[in-house]
Structure formats: structure tokens, C-alpha cells
VOTORPA-869727 format. One record per residue (C-alpha): z, y, x. Coordinates in pm, whole numbers, plus 50000, padded with zeros to 5 digits. Example, Ala and Ser with C-alpha at 12.3 -4.5 7.8 and 13.67 -1.06 7.14 Angstrom:
507804955051230
507144989451367
This chain:
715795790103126
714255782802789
710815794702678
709985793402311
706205806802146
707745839602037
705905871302168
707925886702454
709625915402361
708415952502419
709595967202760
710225933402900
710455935903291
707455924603523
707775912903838
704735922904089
703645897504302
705215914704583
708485921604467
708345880504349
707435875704741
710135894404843
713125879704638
711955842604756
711795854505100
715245873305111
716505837304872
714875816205168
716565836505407
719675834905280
720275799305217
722725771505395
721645773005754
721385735605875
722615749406233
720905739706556
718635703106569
719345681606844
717805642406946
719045611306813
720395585407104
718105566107279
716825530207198
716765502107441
713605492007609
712635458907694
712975466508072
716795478808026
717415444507875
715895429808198
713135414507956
709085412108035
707525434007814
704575420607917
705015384107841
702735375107568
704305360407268
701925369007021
702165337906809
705315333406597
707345299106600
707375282006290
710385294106097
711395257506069
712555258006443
715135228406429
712335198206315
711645203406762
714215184906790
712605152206593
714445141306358
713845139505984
717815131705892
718275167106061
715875181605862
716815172405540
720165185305624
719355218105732
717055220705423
719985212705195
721665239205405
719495265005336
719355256804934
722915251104837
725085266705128
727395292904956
726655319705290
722655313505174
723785325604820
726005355204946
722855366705183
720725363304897
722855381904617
722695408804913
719275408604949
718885414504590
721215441504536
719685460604825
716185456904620
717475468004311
719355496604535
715895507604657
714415502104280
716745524304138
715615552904359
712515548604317
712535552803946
714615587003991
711805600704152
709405595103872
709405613303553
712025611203322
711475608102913
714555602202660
714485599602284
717825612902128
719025613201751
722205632401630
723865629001309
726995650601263
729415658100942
731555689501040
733845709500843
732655746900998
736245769701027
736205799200822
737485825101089
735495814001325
732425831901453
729995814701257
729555833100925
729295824800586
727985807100395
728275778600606
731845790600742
734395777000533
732255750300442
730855710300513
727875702100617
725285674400766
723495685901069
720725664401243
718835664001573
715685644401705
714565656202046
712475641302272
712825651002655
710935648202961
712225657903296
710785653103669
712395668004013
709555680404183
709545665204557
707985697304758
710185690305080
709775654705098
713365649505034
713125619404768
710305603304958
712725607005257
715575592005003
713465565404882
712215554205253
715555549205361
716605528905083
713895502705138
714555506005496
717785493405390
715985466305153
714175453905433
716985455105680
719205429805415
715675407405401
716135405705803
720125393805734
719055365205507
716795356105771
719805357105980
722065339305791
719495311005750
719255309806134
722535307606237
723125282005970
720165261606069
721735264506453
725235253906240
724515224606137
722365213006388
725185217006671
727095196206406
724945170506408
724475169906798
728245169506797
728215136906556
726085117906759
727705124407111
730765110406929
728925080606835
727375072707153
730835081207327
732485053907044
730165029007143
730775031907523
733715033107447
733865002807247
732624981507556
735154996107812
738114983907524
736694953007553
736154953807962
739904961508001
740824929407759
739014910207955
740644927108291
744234919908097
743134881608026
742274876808409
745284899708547
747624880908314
746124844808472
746354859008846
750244866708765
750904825908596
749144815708915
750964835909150
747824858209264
749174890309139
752284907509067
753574925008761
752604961308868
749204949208877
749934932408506
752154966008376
748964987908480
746474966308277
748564965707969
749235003907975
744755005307990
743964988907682
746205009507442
745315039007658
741095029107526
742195023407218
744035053907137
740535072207301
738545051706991
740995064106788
740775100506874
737145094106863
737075085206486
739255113506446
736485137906555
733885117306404
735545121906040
736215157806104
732735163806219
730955144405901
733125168205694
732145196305867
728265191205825
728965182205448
730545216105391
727915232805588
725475216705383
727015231105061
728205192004960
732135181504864
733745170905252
733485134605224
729425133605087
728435122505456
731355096005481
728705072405619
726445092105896
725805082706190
723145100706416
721295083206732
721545107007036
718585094007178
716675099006822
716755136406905
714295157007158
715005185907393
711715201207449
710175221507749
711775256107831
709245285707790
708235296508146
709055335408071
710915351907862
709085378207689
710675413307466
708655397907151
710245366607169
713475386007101
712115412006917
711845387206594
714815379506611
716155385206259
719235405306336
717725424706608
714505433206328
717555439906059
719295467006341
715965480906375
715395484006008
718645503705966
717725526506231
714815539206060
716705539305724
719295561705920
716045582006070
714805583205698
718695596805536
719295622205805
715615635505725
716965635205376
720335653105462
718245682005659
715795688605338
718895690505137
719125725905306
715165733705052
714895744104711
715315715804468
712325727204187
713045708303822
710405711503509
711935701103176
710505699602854
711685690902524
710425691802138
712035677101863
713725689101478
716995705201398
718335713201126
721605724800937
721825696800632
719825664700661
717445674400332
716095701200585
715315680000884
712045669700828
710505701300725
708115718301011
710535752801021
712905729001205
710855723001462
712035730101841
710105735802141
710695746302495
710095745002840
713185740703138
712175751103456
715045751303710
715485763104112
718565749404317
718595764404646
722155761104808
723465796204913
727115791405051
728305756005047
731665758305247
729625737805522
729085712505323
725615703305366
726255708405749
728895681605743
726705656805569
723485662905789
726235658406086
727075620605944
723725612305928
723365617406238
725925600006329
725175568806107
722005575006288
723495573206647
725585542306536
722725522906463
721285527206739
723905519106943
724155485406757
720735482406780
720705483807193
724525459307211
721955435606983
719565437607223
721455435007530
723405405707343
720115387107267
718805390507599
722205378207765
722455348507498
718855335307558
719275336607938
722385318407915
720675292907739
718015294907973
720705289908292
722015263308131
719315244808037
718545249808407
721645239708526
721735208508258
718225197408398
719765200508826
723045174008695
720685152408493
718605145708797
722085137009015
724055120508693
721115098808731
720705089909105
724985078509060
723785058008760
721305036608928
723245035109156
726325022408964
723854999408798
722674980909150
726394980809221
726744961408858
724044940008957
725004932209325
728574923009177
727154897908916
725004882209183
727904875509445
730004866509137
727624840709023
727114827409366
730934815209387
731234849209652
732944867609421
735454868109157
735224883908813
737704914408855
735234924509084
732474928108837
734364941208584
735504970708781
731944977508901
731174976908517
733875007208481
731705027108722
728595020608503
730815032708193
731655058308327
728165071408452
727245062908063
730065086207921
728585118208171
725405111208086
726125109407710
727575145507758
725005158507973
722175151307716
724465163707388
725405194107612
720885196707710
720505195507316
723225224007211
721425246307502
718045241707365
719545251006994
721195281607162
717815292207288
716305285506960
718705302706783
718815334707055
714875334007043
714995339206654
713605303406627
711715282506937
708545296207111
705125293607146
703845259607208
707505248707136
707775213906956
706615186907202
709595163907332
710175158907694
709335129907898
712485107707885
714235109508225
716475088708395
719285106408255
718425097307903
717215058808013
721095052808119
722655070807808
720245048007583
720245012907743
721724982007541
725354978207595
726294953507877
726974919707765
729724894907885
728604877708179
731244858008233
């Protein structure tokens, strides 16, 4: 509807206030009918994840969880990571789309202005129903309008639009969060996984050189007539049989570097040359309770909960759809039939647009889309309690591990002292003329041995502790101060034996 300033016509009709009552009520009355409202599904509690809710985790880790683990090589990588991983940039170019997403709605809820101009040359028909003199004819014609428009928000509708866009916003914040983490836990596993190898190759190293000496002595024994040639076959087959376990060691050691170089957004062979010290890295105290907030910051488990008020926020939207949707328009500008006429003030155009949208008969229509909401609604929910439930069960894995780790660190250790004393008793009696060599060097293989497990218990300790890190959204409270060293890690970390001979 346009209103102009002419006076309104004689005998135009008037509506009494109670008649205009009565239309909007029987218009109110008749509109889409929503149909009947029922609850959204549950969420998870802390106490249905088996969680403390009253554990206090007040204070937040640091957000740079992995430097716990003490290394500064580490760090550097995961910062490179973080700055020039490809997955950082996709999460990012995410992040800002969903902003701009949210931006754009935003701005449609404000007042809209335009500024249009018009030029047009037209040959006007003459048999057409404009008359003459300008039918048969060609003329310029010109328009300059400006415009303003705003939807009024009287429901709540676009606030309810706009909410659940930045609930979406915030929800892709919470995924680059995610992203960083499980990149951060990425490349840190790598790195664990580089120096186990090492410390593996090095023990490794010492039992190829144990079994050439066992060869040297078995192949002596045979010239002399002390052994026999099953004794020699079997020593032969165990020094290929360590070197093709180097072998497959460098292997993994190559693969691994290129791994971590990818990770770290770098070409596969950039970290051709690292080499990580086991016992340069820390596995810290476990937190004595596991509390809901520890979990609750978890980024992916804050991103779920972010979409589940977005979907809270678009089903609100999808029932006001079912209201009036009010418009005001306004618009004044200059029209005129041949440009010399344009500018004069008889071309001048004014009006007003008010406009009411209230939805009648849709087909259903507005029904159905309430009814996905809802069900986007229910779905995010859903993967909001799996997230929690997965969270909880990935944090006291780590937990039972760690647990576990700590139990066969304390026996690995007991069999490697005592595999040591056995070394040590063997060298004695062998240095006293009681003994011979073979004997030593096969008490030696026990001590290896006890080196390798122990090398794999304390990699193994440090991939739990980044599990738990990882699962608690990054560390704990208090988290950051290294372990006393135990026995476990005294064995792993003790010079390599030395030819005694």
C-alpha cells in the first residue's frame, strides 16, 4: 500500500476501532496453526557420564597443554603446527565464514536504505494503452529514488534468527579450538613415537654388537672343538636377525620424521635429522578426581553445546514464523517522462509502504519446518550426550592406563635390577677366571631386554598422559610439574653397557 499527500477522497471508508479489533482477531485466528508443542530430548548430566560434578576445577589449564611434557623441541613443533598446518587454515576459513554467516544476519535486521538511478530510451507502441502524445513516440525517462526499508521484529523472530547464527559462530570458534587440540595431541604422539624408536635403535645397536661378539666366541668354541655347528648355525642366523630389527627400525624412524614434518605444515623430508631423547620428556602427576568441568571445556564438547542452543534458538525461530511479519517502507525521489523534466519539483515522488505477512494456509509448510528444527534440535543433543559419554570414557581410559602403566613400571623395574645384579654377578665370576664370557654376554641379553620393555613402558606412560590431556581439553589444575624419576625410567636412561671383555 502506497500513501501519497493527496486529500483522501470523499466517502472514503472508516474503520472503527472495533471493527479494526475484530478483523485482526478473526486474521490471528485464522492463521497457520503450529500444531501441538512438545520438549526437546534431554541433555546429559555429569552424573550419567559417571563424572563428579562436584570436583572443583575452577581454574583452566593453560591452553598450551603439551610444554608439561618439558621439552622446548616439542614446543616449537607444535607451535609451527598450529601456524602453518593446512587443517589450522581449513578450521580457521570455517571460523570465519561462520562470523560473516552471523554478520550477515545481523545487518538484515537493521534498517535498510538504497539509492537507485534509472535512465531509459523507449520507443512507446502506438496501440498500446498508453495514449498519445507519447504513444507512437520516443522518449527519455529518468528515476532517482531513495528507499528505506526495516522488518519490524515484534515476535522476536530475527533476534531468535540472529541468536542462532552466532550460536553457530561460536560453536565453529569451539572447532578451531578443536582442531588445534587434536593437532597439538598429533604431533606430540609423533614425537613420543620418534623417540621410542630412537631409544629402541640404540638398544638395539648394543644387542647387534652383543651377538657379534657371541658369533666371534661360538665360532672359536667350534675351531677348538667346544661346540658344535648347531650351536654356530644358531648364532649366525642372530646377527642378521638384529640387524634386519635396526633396519626396520630406521624404517619407522624415516616414516615417523616425515610424518611430524607434514603435521607441522613443512615438505616430508624438513625433519630428515631429528632425533628426540625419551628421557628429555616428563609424564606428570595424574589429577586425583576427575571432575564434569574438566570435561566440560573441552572444545568439542563446548562446540556440541553451542549448536544445541543455536538449534534451541532456530526452532524458536521456526515457531514465530507462524506471527505476523510487520514491514515499513518509505521512499522519495524524482520521475519524470524526458530527462529536461527531471529535476523540476512537479516530479517529485513520495510515499510510505507499510506491509503485513501473516501466513493463512501454507500446505503445512511452516509445520514441516518447525518439525526439522526440532529435529536438528534433538540431533544435537544427542551428539551432544555421545560427546559426553565419549569424553568421559576417553579420559578414564587414559586414567586406567596411566594406572595400569604406573603397576608394570614398578615390576618392569624390580626384573631390571634384577637383570642388572645378574649382569654384575656374571662379570665378577667372569673376571675371577670362574666363568667364561658366553656367560656374561647372555646375562647382558636379559638386561637388553629389560631395557627394550622399559623403553616401551615409558613411551606407552607418555602417549597416556597426552590422551588425558587431549580428553581433558588440555591438562589440569596444578598440571605441569614432572614426576620423580623412577626406577623404570633410571634403567631406560642408563649409559649403554660397554665391552668388558
Amino acid at each position: 500500500m502506497i500513501f501519497s499527500g493527496t486529500p483522501r477522497a470523499a466517502g472514503a471508508l472508516r474503520w472503527p476501532p472495533a471493527a479494526l479489533a475484530l478483523a485482526c482477531a478473526l486474521l490471528l485466528s485464522a492463521c497457520a496453526n503450529p500444531g501441538p508443542d512438545r520438549a526437546p530430548l534431554a541433555m546429559s548430566t555429569p552424573a550419567a557420564a559417571g563424572l563428579d560434578a562436584s570436583a572443583d576445577a575452577a581454574a583452566l589449564a593453560p591452553p598450551q597443554w603439551w610444554q608439561a611434557l618439558g621439552d622446548a623441541r616439542l614446543d616449537a613443533l607444535v607451535q609451527q603446527a598450529l601456524q602453518d598446518s593446512p587443517s589450522m587454515a581449513i578450521a580457521r576459513a570455517r571460523l570465519e565464514q561462520a562470523i560473516a554467516l552471523s554478520q550477515v544476519r545481523e545487518a538484515a535486521n537493521g534498517p535498510q536504505a538504497q539509492l537507485g538511478a534509472d535512465l531509459t530510451r523507449q520507443h512507446y507502441t502506438a496501440n498500446g494503452m498508453i495514449p498519445p502524445p507519447v504513444a507512437g513516440h520516443t522518449y527519455n525517462s529518468a528515476n532517482l529514488q531513495a528507499s528505506l526499508s526495516w522488518s519490524l521484529d515484534f515476535f522476536g523472530r530475527h533476534a531468535a534468527e540472529l541468536q542462532a547464527a552466532l550460536g553457530q559462530a561460536r560453536a565453529a570458534q569451539a572447532d578451531a579450538a578443536q582442531a588445534a587440540n587434536v593437532l597439538a595431541a598429533q604431533v606430540a604422539n609423533a614425537y613420543v613415537a620418534l623417540a621410542r624408536l630412537h631409544a629402541q635403535q640404540r638398544v638395539m645397536q648394543r644387542l647387534l654388537e652383543q651377538r657379534s661378539e657371541q658369533l666371534a666366541l661360538t665360532e672359536e668354541r667350534v675351531h677348538a672343538g667346544l661346540d658344535n655347528q648347531v650351536t654356530l648355525a644358531q648364532t649366525q642366523a642372530a646377527v642378521p636377525d638384529a640387524r634386519t630389527q635396526i633396519e626396520a627400525l630406521d624404517e619407522q624412524i624415516t616414516l615417523t620424521r616425515r610424518q611430524l614434518a607434514v603435521l607441522c605444515g613443512q615438505a616430508p623430508d624438513a625433519q630428515a635429522t631429528l632425533a628426540p631423547q625419551l628421557s628429555a620428556l616428563h609424564a606428570g602427576e595424574m589429577p586425583t578426581q576427575l571432575g564434569a568441568d574438566l570435561l566440560g571445556r573441552r572444545p568439542d564438547v563446548v562446540a556440541a553445546r553451542w549448536r544445541v542452543e543455536a538449534a534451541g534458538h532456530g526452532v524458536d525461530a521456526a515457531r514465530k514464523a507462524f506471527y505476523p511479519d510487520i514491514n515499513l517502507g518509505a521512499f522519495v525521489g524524482l520521475n519524470a517522462l524526458g530527462l529536461d523534466q527531471l529535476l523540476r519539483g512537479s516530479s517529485r515522488q513520495i510515499g510510505v509502504a507499510p506491509a503485513l505477512r501473516l501466513p493463512l494456509f501454507d500446505g503445512g509448510l511452516l509445520r514441516a519446518q518447525l518439525g526439522s528444527q526440532r529435529a536438528e534440535q534433538d540431533a544435537a543433543i544427542a551428539q551432544y550426550n555421545a560427546l559426553v559419554l565419549q569424553a568421559a570414557q576417553q579420559a578414564g581410559d587414559a586414567i586406567a592406563s596411566l594406572q595400569s602403566l604406573a603397576r608394570q613400571q614398578t615390576q618392569q623395574a624390580q626384573a631390571g635390577a634384577a637383570a642388572e645384579r645378574a649382569y654384575d654377578f656374571a662379570q665378577q665370576r667372569y673376571r675371577a677366571g670362574l666363568g667364561g664370557y658366553l656367560v656374561v654376554l647372555a646375562s647382558e641379553t636379559q638386561v637388553l631386554a629389560q631395557r627394550q620393555q622399559g623403553v616401551d613402558l615409558l613411551a606407552r606412560q607418555l602417549s597416556a598422559r597426552i590422551a588425558l590431556m587431549q580428553a581433558l581439553g588440555g591438562g589440569w589444575p596444578g598440571d605441569g610439574a614432572p614426576l620423580p624419576a623412577t626406577a623404570a625410567t633410571a634403567t631406560t636412561t642408563a649409559a649403554p653397557l660397554s665391552n668388558n671383555r
